[in-house]
C-alpha positions as CSV (number, residue, x, y, z in Angstrom):
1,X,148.1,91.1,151.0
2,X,144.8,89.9,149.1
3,X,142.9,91.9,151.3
4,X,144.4,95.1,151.2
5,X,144.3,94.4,147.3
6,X,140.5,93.5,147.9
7,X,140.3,97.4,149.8
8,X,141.7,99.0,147.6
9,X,139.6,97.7,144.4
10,X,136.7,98.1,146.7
11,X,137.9,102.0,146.9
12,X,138.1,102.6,143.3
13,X,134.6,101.1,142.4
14,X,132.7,102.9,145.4
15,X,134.3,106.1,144.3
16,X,133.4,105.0,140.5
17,X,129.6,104.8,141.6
18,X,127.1,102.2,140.1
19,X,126.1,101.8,136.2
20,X,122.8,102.6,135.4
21,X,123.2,100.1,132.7
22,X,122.5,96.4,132.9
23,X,126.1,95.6,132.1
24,X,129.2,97.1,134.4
25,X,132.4,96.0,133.6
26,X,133.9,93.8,136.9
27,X,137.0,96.1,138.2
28,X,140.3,94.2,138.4
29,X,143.9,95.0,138.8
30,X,144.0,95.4,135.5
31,X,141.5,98.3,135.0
32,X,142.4,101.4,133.6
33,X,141.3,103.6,135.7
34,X,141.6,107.0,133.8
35,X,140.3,104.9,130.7
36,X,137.4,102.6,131.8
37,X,136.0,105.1,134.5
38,X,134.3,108.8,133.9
39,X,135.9,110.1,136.9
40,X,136.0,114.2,136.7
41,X,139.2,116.1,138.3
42,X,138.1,116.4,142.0
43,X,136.3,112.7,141.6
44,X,139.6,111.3,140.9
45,X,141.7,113.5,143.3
46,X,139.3,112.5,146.1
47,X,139.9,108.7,145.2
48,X,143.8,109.1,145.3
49,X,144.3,111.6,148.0
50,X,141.8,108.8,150.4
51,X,144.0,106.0,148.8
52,X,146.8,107.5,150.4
53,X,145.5,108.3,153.4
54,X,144.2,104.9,153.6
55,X,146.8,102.5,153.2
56,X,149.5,105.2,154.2
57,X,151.3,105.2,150.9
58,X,153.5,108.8,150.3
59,X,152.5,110.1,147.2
60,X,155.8,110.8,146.7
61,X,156.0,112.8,143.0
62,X,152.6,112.0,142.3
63,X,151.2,114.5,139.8
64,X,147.5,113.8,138.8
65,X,147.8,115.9,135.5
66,X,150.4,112.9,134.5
67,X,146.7,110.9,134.2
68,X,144.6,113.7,133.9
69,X,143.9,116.3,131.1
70,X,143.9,119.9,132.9
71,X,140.2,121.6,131.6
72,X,140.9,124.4,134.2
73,X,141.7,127.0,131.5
74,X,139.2,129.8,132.7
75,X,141.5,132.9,130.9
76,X,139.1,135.5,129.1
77,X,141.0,133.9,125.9
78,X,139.3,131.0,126.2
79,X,135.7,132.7,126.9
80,X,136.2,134.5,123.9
81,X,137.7,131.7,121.3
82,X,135.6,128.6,122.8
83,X,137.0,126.8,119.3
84,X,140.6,127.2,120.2
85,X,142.5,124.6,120.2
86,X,145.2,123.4,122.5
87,X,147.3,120.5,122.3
88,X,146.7,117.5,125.0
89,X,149.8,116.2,126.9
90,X,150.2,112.3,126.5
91,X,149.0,111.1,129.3
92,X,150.5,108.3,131.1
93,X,148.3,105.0,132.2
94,X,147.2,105.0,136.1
95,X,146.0,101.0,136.6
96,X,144.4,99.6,139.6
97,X,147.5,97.7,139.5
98,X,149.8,100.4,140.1
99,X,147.7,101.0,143.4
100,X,148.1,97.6,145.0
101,X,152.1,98.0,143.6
102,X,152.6,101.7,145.5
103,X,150.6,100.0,148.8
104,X,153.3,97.0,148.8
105,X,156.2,99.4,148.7
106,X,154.5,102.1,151.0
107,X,154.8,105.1,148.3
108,X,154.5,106.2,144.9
109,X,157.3,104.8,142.4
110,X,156.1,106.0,139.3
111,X,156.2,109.8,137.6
């Protein structure tokens, strides 16, 4: 098992990319990953949607926008009022940790 958690923090931090700065934070299975990492809202479905595939985990009720805010608004509304403001969903944590959980059991227990 301390391999496949071993793959699957190597997943996240290749898909994360490498720091330009002198200092990156080591990735452990306690990172937050929609916290600690700058991932965008294909760069993070990529990540889960190979994580899956991967290590054969169902995703099960997985719903990114659970993690993720959902910037997709492209209505003329929102051309036209760029100042508009909209209130954010609270958005749950998604954790290296809750990777190397869903791998053990073979799908996704949370949502």
């Amino acid at each position: 098992m301390e391999t496949n958690k071993n793959k699957i923090i190597n997943l996240v931090e290749r898909h994360a990319g490498i720091s330009i700065t002198p200092y990156q934070k080591k990735t452990t299975e306690e990172t937050l990953i929609n916290s600690e990492f700058d991932f965008d809202d294909d760069e993070i479905q990529t990540l889960m949607s190979e994580f899956f595939k991967e290590f054969n985990v169902t995703p099960g009720n997985f719903n990114i926008k659970n993690y993720y805010y959902d910037y997709s608004d492209h209505s003329l509304l929102s051309l036209l009022n760029p100042f508009r403001k909209f209130e954010k969903p609270e958005l749950k944590i998604l954790s290296v940790a809750m990777l190397i959980e869903s791998e053990k059991l073979g799908y996704w227990p949370y949502d």
